[in-house]
N, C-alpha and C positions, 0 to 999 in steps of 0.2 A: 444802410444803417442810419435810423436817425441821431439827432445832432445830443441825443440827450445820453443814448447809447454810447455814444461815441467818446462822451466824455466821462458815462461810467467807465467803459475802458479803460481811458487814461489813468485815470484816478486808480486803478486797479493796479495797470501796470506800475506805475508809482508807486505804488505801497508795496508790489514785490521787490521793484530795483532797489527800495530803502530795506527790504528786507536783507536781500542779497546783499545788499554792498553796508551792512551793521557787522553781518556775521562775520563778513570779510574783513573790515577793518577792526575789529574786535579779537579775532583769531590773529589779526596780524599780529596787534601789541600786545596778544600774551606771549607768543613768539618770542618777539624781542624781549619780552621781561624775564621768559623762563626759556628760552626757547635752547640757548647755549648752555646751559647748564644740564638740561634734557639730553641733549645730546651727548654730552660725556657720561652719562648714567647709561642711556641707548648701547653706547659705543662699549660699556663694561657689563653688558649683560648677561647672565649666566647663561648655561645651558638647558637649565630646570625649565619646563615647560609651565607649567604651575607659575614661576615667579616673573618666569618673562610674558606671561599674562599679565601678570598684576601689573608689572611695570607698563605696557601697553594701555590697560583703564587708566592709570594715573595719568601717564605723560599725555593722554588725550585730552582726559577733562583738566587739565591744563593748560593745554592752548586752545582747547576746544576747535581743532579740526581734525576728524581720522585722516582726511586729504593728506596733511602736510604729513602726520604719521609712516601713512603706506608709503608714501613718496618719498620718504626721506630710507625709510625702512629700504626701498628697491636700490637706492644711490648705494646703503650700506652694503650690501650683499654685491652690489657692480661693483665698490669699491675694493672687495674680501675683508672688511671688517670683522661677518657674522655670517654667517652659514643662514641656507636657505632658512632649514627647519625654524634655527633661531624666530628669523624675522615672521615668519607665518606666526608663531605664538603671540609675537607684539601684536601681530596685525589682528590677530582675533582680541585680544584686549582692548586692541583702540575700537573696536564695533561697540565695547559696552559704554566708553568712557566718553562716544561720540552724542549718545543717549541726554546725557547731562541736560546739551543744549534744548532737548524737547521737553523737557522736565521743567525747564528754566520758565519755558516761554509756558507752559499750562500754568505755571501762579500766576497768569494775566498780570506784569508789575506794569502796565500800561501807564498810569500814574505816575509814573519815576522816570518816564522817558527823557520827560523836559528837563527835570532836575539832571540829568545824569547827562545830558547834553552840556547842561548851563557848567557842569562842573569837571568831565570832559575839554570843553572849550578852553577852561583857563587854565588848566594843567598846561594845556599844549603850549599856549602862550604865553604864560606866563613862569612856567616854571623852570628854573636852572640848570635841575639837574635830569642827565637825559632820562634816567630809569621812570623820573615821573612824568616826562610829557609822552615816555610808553604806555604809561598809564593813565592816562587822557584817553590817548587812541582807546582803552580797552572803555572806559567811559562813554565816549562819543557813539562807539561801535553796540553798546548797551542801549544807549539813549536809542539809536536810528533801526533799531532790530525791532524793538516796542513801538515806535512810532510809525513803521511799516504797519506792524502790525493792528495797530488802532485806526488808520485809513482803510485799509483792507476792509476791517471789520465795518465800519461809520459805510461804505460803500455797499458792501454785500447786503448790507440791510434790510433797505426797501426792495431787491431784488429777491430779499427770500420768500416774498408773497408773489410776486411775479409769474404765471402761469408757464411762459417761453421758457422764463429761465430754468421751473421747477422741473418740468417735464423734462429738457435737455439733461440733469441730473437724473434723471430716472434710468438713464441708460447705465447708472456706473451702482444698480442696488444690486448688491451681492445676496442674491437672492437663491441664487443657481453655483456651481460650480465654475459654469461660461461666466457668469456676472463677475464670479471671484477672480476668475485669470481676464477680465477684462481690466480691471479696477488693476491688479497687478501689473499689469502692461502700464497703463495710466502713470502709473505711481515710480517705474522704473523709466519712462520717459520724462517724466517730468525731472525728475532725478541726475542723467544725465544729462539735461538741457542745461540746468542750473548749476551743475556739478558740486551739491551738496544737499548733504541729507536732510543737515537740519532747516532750511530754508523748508526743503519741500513736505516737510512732517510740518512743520508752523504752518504753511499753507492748505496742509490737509485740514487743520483743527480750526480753522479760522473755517472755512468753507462747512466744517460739523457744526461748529457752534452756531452757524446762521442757520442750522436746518438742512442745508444742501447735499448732505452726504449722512447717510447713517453710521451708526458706528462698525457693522460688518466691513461697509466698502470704505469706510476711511482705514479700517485695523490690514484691509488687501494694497491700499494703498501705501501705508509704510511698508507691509512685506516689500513691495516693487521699489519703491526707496532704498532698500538695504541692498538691490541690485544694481539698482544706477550708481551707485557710491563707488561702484570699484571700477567704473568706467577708467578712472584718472589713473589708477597705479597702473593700468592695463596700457593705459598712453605712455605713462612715463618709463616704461620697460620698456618701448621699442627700444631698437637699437642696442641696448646695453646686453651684459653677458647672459649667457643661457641660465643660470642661475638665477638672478633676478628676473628673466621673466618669466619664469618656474614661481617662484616666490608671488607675485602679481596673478599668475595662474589659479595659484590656489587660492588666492584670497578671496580670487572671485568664484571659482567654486566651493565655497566655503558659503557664504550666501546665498548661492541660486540652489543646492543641495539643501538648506535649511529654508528657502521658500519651500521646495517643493511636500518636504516632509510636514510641515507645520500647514500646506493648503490640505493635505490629506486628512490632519485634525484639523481642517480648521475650525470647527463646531467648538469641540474640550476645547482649545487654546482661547477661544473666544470669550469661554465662562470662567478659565483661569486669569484674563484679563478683567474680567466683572467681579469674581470672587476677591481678588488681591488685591483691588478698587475698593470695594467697600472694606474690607480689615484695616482701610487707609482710611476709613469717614467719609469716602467719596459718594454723593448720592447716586443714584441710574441714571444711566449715559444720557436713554431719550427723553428724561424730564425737562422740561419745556418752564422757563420761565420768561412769561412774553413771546417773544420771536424768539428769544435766543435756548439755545440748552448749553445751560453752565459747568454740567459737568463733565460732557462728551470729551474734550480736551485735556482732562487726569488720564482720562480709558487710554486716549489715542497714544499717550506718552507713555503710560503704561505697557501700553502692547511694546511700543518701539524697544524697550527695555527688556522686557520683559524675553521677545524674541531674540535678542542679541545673548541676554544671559544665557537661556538654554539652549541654541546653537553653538556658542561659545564653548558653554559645555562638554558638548557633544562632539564639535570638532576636535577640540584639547585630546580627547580623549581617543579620537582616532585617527590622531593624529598622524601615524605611519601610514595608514593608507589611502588619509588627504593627501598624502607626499607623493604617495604611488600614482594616485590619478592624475597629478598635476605633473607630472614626468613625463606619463602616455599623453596628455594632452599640447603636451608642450614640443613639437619634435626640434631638432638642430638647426634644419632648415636652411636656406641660401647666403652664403658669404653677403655679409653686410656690403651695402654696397659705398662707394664717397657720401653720395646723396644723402642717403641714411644720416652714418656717421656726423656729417655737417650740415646738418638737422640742428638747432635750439630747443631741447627738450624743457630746461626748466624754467629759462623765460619763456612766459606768454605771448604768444603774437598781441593780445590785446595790449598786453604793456608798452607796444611803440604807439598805442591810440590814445589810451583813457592815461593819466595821471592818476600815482598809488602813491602809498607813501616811498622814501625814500628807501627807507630800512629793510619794507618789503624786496623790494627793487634789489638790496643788493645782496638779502638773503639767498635770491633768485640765481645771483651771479657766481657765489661761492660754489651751488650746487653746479653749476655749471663748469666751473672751472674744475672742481672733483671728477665729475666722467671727464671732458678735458685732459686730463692730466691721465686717465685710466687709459685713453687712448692711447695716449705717447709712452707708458710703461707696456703695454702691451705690444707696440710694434717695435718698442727694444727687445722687446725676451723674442720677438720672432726673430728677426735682425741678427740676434746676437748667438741666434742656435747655427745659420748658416756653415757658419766654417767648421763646423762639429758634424753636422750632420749634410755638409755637402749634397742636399736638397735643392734643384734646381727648378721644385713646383714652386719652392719660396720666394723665390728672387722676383718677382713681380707683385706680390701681396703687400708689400709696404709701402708703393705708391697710394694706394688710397685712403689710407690713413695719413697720411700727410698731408695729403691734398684738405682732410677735413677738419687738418690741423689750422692749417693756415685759412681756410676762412671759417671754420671758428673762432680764430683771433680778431680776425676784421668784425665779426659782429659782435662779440663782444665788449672790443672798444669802442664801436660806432654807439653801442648802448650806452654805455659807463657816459663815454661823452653826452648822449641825451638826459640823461638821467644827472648830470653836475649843470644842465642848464635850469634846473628847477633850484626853486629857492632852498637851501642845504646850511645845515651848519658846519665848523669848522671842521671837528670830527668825521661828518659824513666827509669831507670834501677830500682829506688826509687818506680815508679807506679808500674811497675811489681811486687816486694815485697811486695808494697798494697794490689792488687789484690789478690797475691794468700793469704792472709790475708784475705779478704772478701771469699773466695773460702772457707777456712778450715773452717772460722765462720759459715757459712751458714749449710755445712756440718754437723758442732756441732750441732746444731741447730735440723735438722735434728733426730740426734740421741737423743735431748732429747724428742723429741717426741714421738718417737719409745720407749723410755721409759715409757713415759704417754701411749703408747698405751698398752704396755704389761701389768699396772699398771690397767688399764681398762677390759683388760683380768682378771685378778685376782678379780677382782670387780666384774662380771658378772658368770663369774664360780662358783664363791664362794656363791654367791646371797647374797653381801653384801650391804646395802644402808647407804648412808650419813644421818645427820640429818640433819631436816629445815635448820637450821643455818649452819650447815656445807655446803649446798649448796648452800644457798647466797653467801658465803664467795668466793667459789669453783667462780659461776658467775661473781662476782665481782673482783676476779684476773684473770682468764681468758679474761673479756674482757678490763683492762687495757694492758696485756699482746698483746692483739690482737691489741689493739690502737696504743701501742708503733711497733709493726712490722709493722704496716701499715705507719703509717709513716713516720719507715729507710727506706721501703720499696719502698716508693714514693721518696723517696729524692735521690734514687737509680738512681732509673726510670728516673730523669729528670736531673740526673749529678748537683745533689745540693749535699746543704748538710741539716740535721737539728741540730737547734743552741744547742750545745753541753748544755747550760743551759737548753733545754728544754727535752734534751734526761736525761741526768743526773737525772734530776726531773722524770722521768720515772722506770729509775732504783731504784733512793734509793728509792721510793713511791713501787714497789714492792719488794723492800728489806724490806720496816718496814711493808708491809701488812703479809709476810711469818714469821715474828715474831709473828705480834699479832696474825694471823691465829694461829700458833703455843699453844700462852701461851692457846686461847681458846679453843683448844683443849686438852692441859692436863688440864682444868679446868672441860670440858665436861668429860673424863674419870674419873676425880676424884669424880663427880655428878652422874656416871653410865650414864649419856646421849647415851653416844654413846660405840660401840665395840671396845676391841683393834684392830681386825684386818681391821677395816676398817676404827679406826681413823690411824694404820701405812698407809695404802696406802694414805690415805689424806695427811700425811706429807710425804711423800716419791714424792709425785706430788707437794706438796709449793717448795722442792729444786729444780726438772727439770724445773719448770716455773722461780725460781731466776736464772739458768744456760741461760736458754731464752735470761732471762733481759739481763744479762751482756754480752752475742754475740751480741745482736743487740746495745749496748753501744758500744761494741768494732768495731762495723761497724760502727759506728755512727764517732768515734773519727777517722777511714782509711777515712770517704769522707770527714771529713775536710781535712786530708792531701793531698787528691787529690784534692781537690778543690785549693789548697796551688799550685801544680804542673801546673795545667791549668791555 
């Protein structure tokens, strides 16, 4: 490669990474500015298929990422928030509402970059109050999206007369049916590479507008775009419940079933993309002013949209047996393993490399502490069937959730602590403290289970049984125990809180029940009812369930304080 190539290159690369990393920072701080408040809208969404679309377009082109959508959408569904179905509706609304960003970037506002930099910049710095230096970030993120994009372009230039280069583009003219599933492949690579749409629909229309792609193979290039997009929910479902990755299942069947139906028109979809172009004043795609074609880049965003709405449509609508497919597609599969489990699904491994913002950073950790905390509610209710169901395949299943409790705990404080050595404000520094507050709770939590598990051991070894009454009792704290985790647990999930009067009434209720359990049990030993040795494991299991109570109290009282910081 000569040295002249080399540094178009660079220049290239540079203008995607400003692309990439605008979008990112731009989606971060609408996040933060709407991003909690979405989420309690998310979390009360109805069941209508119809509306929990609309709420999906909206709350997308409001943070402007489907990424965080689908992803937040799969946490919900691992959390039991929302029922699969639910989230599938959102998640086809966030495909229209993801649209926005390609829309944005064909009025070329390249011109507004710098300003929206220069004014961006002194929000961040200068301004007081936190909601506005969130909005800086969506500023800066504005400026650096357009200023990718004006390098891009300033480079590709002289390259669109270039022979090597033109020829090399000749490979991807969707001329053929082969040419249209190649240009698709292209476009669903590029896609997952980048892991976002609208980067890689900006990069298609910047590479049309030099000439280098016609409007066929840039309109097969977003189809393969709306493929790669669902790479990320598809990730973030490992591990979590079969539900959510049922949910991420279909999202992405939902997409590759609407590539395929719309390559089979792809001819009509192509002149409904030109027809609905011009009803907008757009001139023909291939007019050629200079080097460049000015208006190929409405067509391309046009299609992007265009394809989402009537797939949208169409899936909405069949809806019950997208459900069905992604059911068959999705089987039960192998016992999660530790490994799995103590896996960091929603922080990024890149997050221990690059520097992001802060807020991002600890977006990242809430959701993490959410599945977190699903683990340790889920190997209580297994734990806590044992002595019910005297199941003796169980009695080894809750070491490895444990195991990936506790070093989920250790990376997540290793994080927290990286992430408070960056420069933070007071607030951000207070949350951090929280956090790893719910982190150690959870943890606790954890271990008194593993206590009730060992305590279960003992029971089943020993071939001890409760009496009747001891086992109501047993039931009856158990699942207030399970009421009240479900409920920090929810309030987790949707960045609430629950009303400390209602938690509190949780705790003392089983505080005074592990009393009266108690007296009735040295009443029953005094009656000969029951064994000593298995009325001590009865009370040795009323304290790890009061230890329960008062983690999930003391989590309860850190999201009031973060709700105080938000």
């Amino acid at each position: 490669m000569s040295k002249a190539n080399f540094l178009i290159a660079l220049q290239l690369l540079g203008g995607v990474g400003l692309l990439l990393y605008g979008v990112r920072i731009m989606s971060d701080g609408l996040q933060m500015v709407a991003g909690r408040r979405l989420r309690r809208v998310l979390e009360m969404m109805t069941s209508n298929r119809l509306v929990a679309v609309l709420v999906g377009v909206v709350a997308t082109a409001t943070v402007q990422s489907s990424t965080a959508i689908t992803v937040t959408m799969v946490g919900f569904v691992n959390a039991g928030l929302i029922s699969f179905a639910q989230a599938l509706s959102l998640m086809l609304g966030a495909h229209i509402g993801t649209t926005i960003t390609a829309q944005l970037i064909a009025f070329k506002l390249t011109d507004l970059a710098m300003p929206a930099l220069f004014i961006g910049v002194s929000l961040l710095y200068f301004a007081k109050r936190k909601h506005l230096r969130h909005v800086g970030e969506v500023m800066i993120g504005f400026g650096l999206l357009f200023l990718g994009l004006l390098i891009m372009q300033s480079t590709l230039a002289p390259l669109s007369k270039n022979p090597e280069f033109i020829d090399f583009f000749t490979h991807f003219a969707a001329d053929s049916y082969g040419g249209i599933l190649l240009n698709v492949a292209a476009g669903a690579l590029l896609c997952m590479c980048l892991h976002s749409s609208s980067v890689a629909v900006g990069i298609t229309m910047v590479l049309a507008s030099q000439g280098l792609l016609t409007l066929p193979g840039a309109v097969a290039m977003v189809l393969g775009d709306n493929i790669g997009t669902t790479i990320t929910a598809e990730m973030a479902a490992i591990g979590s419940s079969l539900e959510a990755r049922r949910a991420a299942r279909a999202n992405c069947l939902a997409n590759i079933l609407g590539v395929c139906y719309i390559m089979i028109f792809f001819y009509p979809f192509l002149e409904l993309v030109q027809m609905v172009s011009g009803w907008m004043g757009v001139g023909p795609a291939e007019m050629a002013v200079g080097a460049e074609k000015p208006n190929i880049a409405r067509h391309i965003a046009n299609s992007h949209t265009l394809f989402n709405l009537v797939n949208t449509t169409v899936c909405a609508i069949c809806l019950p047996l997208l459900i069905k497919m992604a059911v068959l597609c999705t089987p039960r599969g192998r016992q999660v393993s530790v490994h799995d489990l103590a896996q960091l699904q929603y922080i990024k491994p890149s997050s221990y490399r690059f520097e992001k913002s802060t807020s991002a950073s600890l977006a990242e950790v809430r959701q993490e502490l959410v599945r977190m905390g699903g683990i340790a509610r889920d190997s209580f209710m297994q734990v806590t069937q044992i002595p019910l169901t005297r199941d003796l395949r169980q009695m080894e299943q809750w070491k490895e959730p444990e195991k990936a409790l506790n070093s989920l705990q250790r990376q997540i404080i290793q994080y927290l602590v990286q992430v408070s050595q960056n420069p933070i404000s007071d607030d951000e520094s207070n949350e951090i403290s929280l956090l790893m507050r719910v982190t150690n709770n959870l943890e606790r939590m954890g271990d008194s289970v593993e206590n009730l598990a060992h305590l279960n051991e003992q029971l089943l070894d020993q071939k001890l049984e409760f009496t009747e009454n001891a086992r109501e009792e047993y039931k009856q704290i158990t699942e207030l125990v399970a009421e009240f985790m479900q409920r920090t647990l929810a309030a987790m999930a949707r960045q609430g809180e629950l009303p400390l009067a209602e938690a509190k009434h949780y705790e003392d209720t089983i505080d005074e029940m592990r009393d009266r359990m108690r007296e009735d049990h040295v009443n029953r030993l005094r009656n000969g009812q029951c064994t000593l040795d298995a009325g001590l494991i009865f009370v040795n299991m009323l304290t790890n369930y009061e230890r329960i109570g008062d983690y999930l109290y003391n989590i309860a009282l850190v999201q009031k304080d973060l709700r105080k910081i938000s």
